[in-house]
C-alpha positions as CSV (number, residue, x, y, z in Angstrom):
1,X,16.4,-89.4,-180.0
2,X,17.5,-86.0,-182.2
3,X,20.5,-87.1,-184.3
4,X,22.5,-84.8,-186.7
5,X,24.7,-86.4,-188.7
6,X,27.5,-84.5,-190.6
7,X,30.6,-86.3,-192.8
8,X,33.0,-84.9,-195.3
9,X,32.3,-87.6,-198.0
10,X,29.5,-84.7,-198.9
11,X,26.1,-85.1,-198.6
12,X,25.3,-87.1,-201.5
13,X,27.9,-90.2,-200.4
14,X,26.3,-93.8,-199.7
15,X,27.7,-93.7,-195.9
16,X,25.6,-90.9,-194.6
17,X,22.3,-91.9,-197.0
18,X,23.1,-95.6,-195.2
19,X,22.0,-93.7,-191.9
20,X,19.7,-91.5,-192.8
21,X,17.5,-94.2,-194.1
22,X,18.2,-96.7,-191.5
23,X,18.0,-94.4,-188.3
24,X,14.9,-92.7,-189.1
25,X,13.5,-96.1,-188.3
26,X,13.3,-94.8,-184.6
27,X,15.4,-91.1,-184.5
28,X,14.7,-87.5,-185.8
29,X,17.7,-87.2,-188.1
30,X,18.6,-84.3,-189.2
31,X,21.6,-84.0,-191.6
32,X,24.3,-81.0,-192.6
33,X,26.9,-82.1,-194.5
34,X,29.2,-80.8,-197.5
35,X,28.0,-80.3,-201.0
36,X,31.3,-82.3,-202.4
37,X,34.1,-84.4,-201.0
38,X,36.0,-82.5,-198.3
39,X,37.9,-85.5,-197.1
40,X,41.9,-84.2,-195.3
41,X,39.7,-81.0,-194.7
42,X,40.6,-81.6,-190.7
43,X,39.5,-78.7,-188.7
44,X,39.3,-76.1,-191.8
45,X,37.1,-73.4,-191.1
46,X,35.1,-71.0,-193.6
47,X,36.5,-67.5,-192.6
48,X,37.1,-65.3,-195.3
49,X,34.2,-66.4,-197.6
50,X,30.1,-66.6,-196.9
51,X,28.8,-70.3,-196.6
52,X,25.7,-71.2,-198.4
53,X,23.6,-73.4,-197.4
54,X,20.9,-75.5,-200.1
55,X,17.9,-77.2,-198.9
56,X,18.0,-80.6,-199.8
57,X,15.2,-83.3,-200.0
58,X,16.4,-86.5,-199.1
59,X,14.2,-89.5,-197.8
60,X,15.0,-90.7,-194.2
61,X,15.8,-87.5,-192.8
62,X,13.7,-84.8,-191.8
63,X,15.9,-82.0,-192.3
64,X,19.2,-81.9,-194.8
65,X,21.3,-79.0,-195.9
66,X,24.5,-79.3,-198.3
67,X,27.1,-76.6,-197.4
68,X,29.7,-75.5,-199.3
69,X,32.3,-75.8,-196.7
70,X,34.3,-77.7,-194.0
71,X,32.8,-80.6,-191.7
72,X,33.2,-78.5,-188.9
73,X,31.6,-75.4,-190.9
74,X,28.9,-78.0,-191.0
75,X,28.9,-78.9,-187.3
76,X,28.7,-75.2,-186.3
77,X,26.3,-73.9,-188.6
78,X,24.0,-76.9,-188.3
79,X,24.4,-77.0,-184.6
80,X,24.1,-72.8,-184.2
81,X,21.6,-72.1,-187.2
82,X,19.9,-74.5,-189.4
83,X,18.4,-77.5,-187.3
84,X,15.4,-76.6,-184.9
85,X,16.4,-77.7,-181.6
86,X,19.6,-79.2,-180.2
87,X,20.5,-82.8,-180.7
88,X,21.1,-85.4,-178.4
89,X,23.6,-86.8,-180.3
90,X,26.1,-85.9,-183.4
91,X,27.0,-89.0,-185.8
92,X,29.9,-88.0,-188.6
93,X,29.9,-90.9,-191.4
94,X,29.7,-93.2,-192.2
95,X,33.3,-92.4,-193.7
96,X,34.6,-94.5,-196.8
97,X,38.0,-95.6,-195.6
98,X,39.5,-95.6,-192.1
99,X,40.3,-92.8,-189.7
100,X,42.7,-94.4,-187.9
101,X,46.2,-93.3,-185.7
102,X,47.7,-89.9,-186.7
103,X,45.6,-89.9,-189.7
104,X,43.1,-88.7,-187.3
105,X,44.5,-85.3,-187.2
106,X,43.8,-84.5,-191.0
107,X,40.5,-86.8,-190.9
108,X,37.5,-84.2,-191.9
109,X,35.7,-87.0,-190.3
110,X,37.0,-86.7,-186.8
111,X,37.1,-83.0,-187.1
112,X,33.0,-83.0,-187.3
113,X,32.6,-85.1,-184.6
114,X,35.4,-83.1,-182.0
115,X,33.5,-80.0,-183.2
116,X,30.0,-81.1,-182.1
117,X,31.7,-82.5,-178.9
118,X,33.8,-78.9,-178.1
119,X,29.9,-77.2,-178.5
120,X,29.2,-80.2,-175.6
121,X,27.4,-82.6,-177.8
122,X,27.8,-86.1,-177.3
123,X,29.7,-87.3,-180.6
124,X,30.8,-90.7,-182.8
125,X,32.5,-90.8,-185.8
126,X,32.2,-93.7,-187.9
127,X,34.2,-94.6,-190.6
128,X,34.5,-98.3,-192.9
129,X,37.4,-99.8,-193.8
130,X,37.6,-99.1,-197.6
131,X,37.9,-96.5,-199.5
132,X,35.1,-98.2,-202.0
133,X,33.4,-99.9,-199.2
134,X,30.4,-102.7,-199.9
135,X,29.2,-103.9,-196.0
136,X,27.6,-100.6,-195.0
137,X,25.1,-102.7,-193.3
138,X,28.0,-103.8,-190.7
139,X,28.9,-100.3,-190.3
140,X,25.1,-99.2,-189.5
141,X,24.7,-102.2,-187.2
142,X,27.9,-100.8,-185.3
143,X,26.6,-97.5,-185.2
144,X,23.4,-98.6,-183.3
145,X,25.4,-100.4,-180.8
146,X,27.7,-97.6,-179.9
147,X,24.5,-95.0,-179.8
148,X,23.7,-97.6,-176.5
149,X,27.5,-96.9,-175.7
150,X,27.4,-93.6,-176.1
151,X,24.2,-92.9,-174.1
152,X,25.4,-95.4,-171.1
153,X,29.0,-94.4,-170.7
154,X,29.1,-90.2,-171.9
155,X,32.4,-88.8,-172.2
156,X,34.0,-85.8,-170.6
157,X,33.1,-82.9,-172.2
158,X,35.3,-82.1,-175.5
159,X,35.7,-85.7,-175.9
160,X,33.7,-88.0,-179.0
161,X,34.8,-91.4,-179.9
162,X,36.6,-92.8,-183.1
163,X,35.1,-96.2,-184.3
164,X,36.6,-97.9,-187.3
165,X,34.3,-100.7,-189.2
166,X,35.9,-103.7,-191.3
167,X,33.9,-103.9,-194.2
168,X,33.2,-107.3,-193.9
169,X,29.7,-109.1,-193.3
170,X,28.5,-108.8,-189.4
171,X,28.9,-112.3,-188.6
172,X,32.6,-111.8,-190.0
173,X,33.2,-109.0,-187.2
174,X,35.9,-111.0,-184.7
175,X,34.6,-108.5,-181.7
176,X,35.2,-105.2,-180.5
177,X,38.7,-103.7,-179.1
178,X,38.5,-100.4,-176.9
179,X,42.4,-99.4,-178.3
180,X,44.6,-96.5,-178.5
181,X,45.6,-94.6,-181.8
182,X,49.2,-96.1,-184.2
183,X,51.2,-94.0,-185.9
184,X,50.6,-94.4,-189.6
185,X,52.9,-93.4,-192.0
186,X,53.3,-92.8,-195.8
187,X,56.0,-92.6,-198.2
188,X,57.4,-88.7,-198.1
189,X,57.9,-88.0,-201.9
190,X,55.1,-86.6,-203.8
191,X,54.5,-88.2,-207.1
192,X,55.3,-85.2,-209.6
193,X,54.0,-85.2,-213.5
194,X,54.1,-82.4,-216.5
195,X,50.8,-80.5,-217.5
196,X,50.4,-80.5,-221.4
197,X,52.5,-77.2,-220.9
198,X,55.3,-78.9,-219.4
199,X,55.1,-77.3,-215.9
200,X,55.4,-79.8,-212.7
201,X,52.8,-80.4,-210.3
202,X,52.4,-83.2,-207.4
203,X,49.9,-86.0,-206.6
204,X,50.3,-86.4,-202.6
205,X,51.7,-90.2,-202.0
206,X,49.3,-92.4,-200.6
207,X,50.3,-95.7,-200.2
208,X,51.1,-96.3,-196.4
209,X,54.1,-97.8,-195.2
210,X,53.9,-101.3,-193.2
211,X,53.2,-100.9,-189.4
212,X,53.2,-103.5,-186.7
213,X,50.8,-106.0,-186.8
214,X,51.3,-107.1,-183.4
215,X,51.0,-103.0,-181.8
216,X,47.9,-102.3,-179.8
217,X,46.9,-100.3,-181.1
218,X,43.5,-99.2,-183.7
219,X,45.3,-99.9,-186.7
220,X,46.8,-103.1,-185.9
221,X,43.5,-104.6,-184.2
222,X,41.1,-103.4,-187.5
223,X,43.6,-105.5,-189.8
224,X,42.7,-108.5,-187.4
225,X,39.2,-108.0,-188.1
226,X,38.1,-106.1,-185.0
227,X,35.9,-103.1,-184.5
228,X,37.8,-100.2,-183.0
229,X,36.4,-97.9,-180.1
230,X,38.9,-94.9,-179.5
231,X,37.9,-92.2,-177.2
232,X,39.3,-89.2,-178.1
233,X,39.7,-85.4,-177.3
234,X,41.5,-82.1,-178.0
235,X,44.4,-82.5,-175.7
236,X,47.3,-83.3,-177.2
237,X,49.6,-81.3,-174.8
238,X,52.7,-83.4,-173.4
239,X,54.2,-81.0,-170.4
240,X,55.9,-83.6,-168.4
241,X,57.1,-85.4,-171.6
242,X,60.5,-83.4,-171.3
243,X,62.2,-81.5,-167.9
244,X,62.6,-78.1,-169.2
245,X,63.2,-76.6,-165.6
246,X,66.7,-76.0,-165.7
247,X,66.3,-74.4,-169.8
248,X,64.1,-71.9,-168.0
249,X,65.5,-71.8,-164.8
250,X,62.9,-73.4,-162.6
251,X,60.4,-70.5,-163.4
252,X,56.8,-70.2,-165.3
C-alpha cells in the first residue's frame, strides 16, 4: 500500500518516526508533516502567508517534507503537490496524548485525518494516551490492525476514524470498544502571571475536570484500558434537535 502520514506533533516527534520506520516494513510511506509542534491547531489553514516546504531525509520513508504550517496545510499540500501519486490511505500520528470527546474539535490530529478524508482518502488518526508516552510499540501494533479495518469496512466519504491507544504494553490492552465521543471539560480560568515588566498574560488551564467513569463513551472506556475506535465525520448539524416551525412560521 501508499501511506502518507501527517501529525501535528511536527515531523521530528517519536510517534510519526515510530511509523515511518515500522510501516516501511511492507508500505510506501510517504510523510508531510509540520516543522514544529502545531498541536490545538484544529482545522487552521495557511491563507495569508506562503507555505515552505524542506526536504527532509528520514530513514523509513521514501518521501518527507516539513511545512511550516497547519496539519491540514499538510494534508492538502502533500495530498495536491508534493507526494507522487495518490495514496491509498492517510495515517495522522501517532499523537502524544489522547484526542478524545469534544477535544476532538481543537485536535490538529483529527483535523489531518478529516482533511485527507473531505479530498476522499480513506483516513485514521492515531493518538497514545500520554502526553510523554513510552509503549509506542502498542500504538504501532494498533495501527496495523485498524489498516485491515480500514481497508475491510471503508467509511462514507468525508468520514476517518478516531483511535485512542493506552500506553500500556500490548498484552496489557483489555480489548477494543467501537464507542461514541464524551464531553470533556476543563477548568475555565486561565492561569495569569506578570512578565519582568509587570504586564499580565495567561497560560490556558489544562487540567480536565472528572467525567463519568461509567459513560460510554471513548473517554470513559480508554481509562478502563480499552482501545477506542470512533468513526467520525464533518456533520455536526442537529436540525431536528429543536422545533423551530412555529419561530419561523412553518416556512424555509
Amino acid at each position: 500500500m501508499k501511506i502518507l502520514l501527517v501529525n501535528d506533533d511536527g515531523v521530528d516527534a517519536a510517534g510519526i518516526r515510530e511509523l515511518m520506520q515500522g510501516l516501511c516494513k511492507n508500505h510506501t510511506v510517504w510523510a508531510i508533516a509540520p516543522d514544529r509542534q502545531r498541536s490545538a491547531a484544529s482545522k487552521a489553514m495557511t491563507l495569508n502567508s506562503p507555505l515552505r516546504a524542506v526536504k527532509r531525509e528520514i530513514p523509513g520513508a521514501a518521501l518527507v517534507y516539513a511545512i511550516d504550517g497547519t496539519p491540514v496545510d499538510c494534508a492538502r499540500l502533500g495530498l495536491g503537490n508534493l507526494v507522487p501519486e495518490q495514496p491509498d490511505l492517510v495515517i495522522s500520528g501517532i499523537n502524544h496524548g489522547p484526542n478524545l470527546g469534544s477535544d476532538t474539535l481543537y485536535s490538529g490530529t483529527c483535523a489531518g485525518a478529516q482533511e485527507a478524508a473531505l479530498l476522499g482518502i480513506p483516513a485514521i488518526a492515531m493518538s497514545l494516551d500520554h502526553r510523554e508516552p513510552t509503549h509506542f510499540e502498542t500504538a504501532y501494533y494498533v495501527t496495523e490492525k485498524m489498516i485491515g479495518v480500514c481497508m475491510r469496512h471503508p467509511l462514507p466519504s468525508g468520514m476517518f476514524y478516531n483511535v485512542n491507544v493506552p500506553d500500556v504494553p500490548i498484552v496489557e490492552i483489555k480489548g477494543y470498544k467501537v464507542t461514541g465521543l464524551g464531553l470533556v471539560r476543563y477548568k475555565k480560568v486561565y492561569e495569569s502571571r506578570e512578565d519582568p515588566l509587570g504586564r499580565p498574560y495567561y497560560w490556558a488551564p489544562r487540567g480536565r475536570l472528572p467525567g463519568d467513569p461509567d459513560a460510554d463513551t471513548d473517554d470513559a472506556w480508554l481509562k478502563k484500558g480499552y482501545v477506542t475506535v470512533t468513526p467520525m465525520g464533518y456533520h455536526c448539524e442537529s436540525p431536528d434537535a429543536v422545533d423551530l416551525a412555529a419561530e419561523f412560521g412553518g416556512e424555509a
